[in-house]
C-alpha positions, 0 to 999 in steps of 0.5 A: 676671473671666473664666471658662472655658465647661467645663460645671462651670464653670456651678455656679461660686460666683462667677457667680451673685452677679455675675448678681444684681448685674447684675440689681439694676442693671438693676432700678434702671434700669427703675424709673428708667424706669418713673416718667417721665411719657411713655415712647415706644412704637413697635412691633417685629414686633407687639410694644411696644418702649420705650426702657427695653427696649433701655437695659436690653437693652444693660446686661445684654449689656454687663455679661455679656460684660465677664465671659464675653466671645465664651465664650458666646452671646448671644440676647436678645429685643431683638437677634433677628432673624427670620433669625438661627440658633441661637448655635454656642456651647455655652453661651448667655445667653438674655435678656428685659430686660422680660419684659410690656412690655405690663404695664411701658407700661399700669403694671401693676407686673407687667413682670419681667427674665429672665436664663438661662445655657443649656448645650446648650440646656437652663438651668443657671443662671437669674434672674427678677427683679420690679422693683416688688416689688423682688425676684429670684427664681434658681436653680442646676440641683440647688441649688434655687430661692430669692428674695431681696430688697433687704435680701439675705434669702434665703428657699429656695422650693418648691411646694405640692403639696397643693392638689387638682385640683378646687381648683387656681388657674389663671393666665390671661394677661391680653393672650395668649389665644386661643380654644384656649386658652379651651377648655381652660380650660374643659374643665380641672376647676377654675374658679378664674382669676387673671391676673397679667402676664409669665411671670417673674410666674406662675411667682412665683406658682406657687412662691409658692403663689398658683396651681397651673397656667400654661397657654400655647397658641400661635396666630398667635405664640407664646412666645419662649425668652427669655419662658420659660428663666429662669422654667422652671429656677426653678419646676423647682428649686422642685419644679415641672414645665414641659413642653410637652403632650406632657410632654417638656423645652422645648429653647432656642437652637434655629434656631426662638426660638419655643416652639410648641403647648401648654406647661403650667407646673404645681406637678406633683402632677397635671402629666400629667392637665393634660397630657392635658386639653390633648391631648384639646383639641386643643391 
């Protein structure tokens, strides 16, 4: 199929099931590869890469552009180079093939699959996939947020909105802290902590009502578009917020991949008071 880069084209009925097809493929393949008994690691910049990050990389690219062929961009987390500047395309797939690699190596279960289509550097069109529950969370921007499983039932999302602050739980990340964060974490007014792995992960369970607040503060590194432009249309579409601490929009495709300072990802009934805690710490 090949489809026309217009801007209405973005909501067409017919490239999200091709999208999830391509992701319940790739699911299949990272399960595949997560079940051998020795999986090589070597390092990139800092961070694991596998085999199975560049197989499921190199599906994913090849499958999206059989279908959008040179009508989009193409940046994906095991392509990028330090230098590269941002796609000229107005549409843009923004990709992780393994979102916590970390989690996917130390068998956690808690590793996921990020696909975003951009336009203009905002998400229209998003899909997070968790291989071991075996199940894809997607969204269309303005037709809400849903997961669906293998047997192809699908359930609309939203947050719960009415859990008080003092109550609220918080994701802590189990391999990216810093002491910036751990202040704010301790300045925040509840105490209560889970820590679930990959991005794609927390923003599940903050729809799934299992916590509240996600809380990412750079330090030496920081989150990357492709670790946080799917997760963010979906926890939006279920009533969510996602901004950085200033409470503006996250911009993707931009000449800098990675999304520095504060960025807070919330249920949305208390967004600007995190906000403000993580201003008032410095963040």
């Amino acid at each position: 199929m090949n489809f026309s880069p217009l801007p209405q084209l973005a909501l067409d009925n017919d490239i999200l099931p091709n999208v999830i097809k391509i992701t319940w493929e790739t699911v299949d393949l990272l399960r595949d590869f997560y079940r051998r008994p020795h999986l090589q690691v070597v390092d990139k910049c800092g961070e694991p890469q596998t085999a199975a990050d560049l197989a499921a990389d190199r599906h994913i690219s090849d499958r999206l552009k059989e279908i959008f062929g040179e009508s989009c961009g193409y940046l994906t987390e095991e392509t990028y180079q330090n230098d590269q500047k941002a796609c000229p395309q107005d549409w843009v797939w923004i990709i992780d093939p393994i979102d916590g690699t970390k989690e996917f190596v130390n068998k956690t279960g808690e590793y996921a699959v990020h696909l975003a289509l951009v336009y203009q550097q905002r998400p229209v069109l998003t899909v997070v996939a968790l291989p071991e529950a075996e199940l894809i969370y997607h969204a269309v921007k303005g037709q809400g947020a849903y997961r669906l499983n293998r047997a192809g039932e699908q359930v609309k999302l939203m947050v719960d909105r009415s859990t008080a602050i003092n109550d609220a739980i918080i994701i802590a990340s189990r391999s990216h802290r810093s002491p910036a964060l751990e202040k704010i974490l301790a300045a925040l007014p509840s105490p209560h902590q889970i820590q679930v792995g990959s991005v794609g992960g927390k923003v599940a369970a903050i729809i799934e009502h299992r916590a509240d607040i996600y809380i990412s503060v750079a330090s030496s590194s920081a989150p990357k578009d492709w670790d946080l432009a799917a997760p963010e249309l979906i926890l939006t579409e279920a009533g969510g917020v996602f901004t950085n601490a200033q409470g503006q929009a996250l911009l993707y495709n931009q000449d800098d991949v990675s999304q520095w300072g504060c960025l807070i990802a919330s249920s949305g009934q208390w967004h600007a008071e995190i906000c403000a805690y993580c201003l008032d710490s410095q963040c």
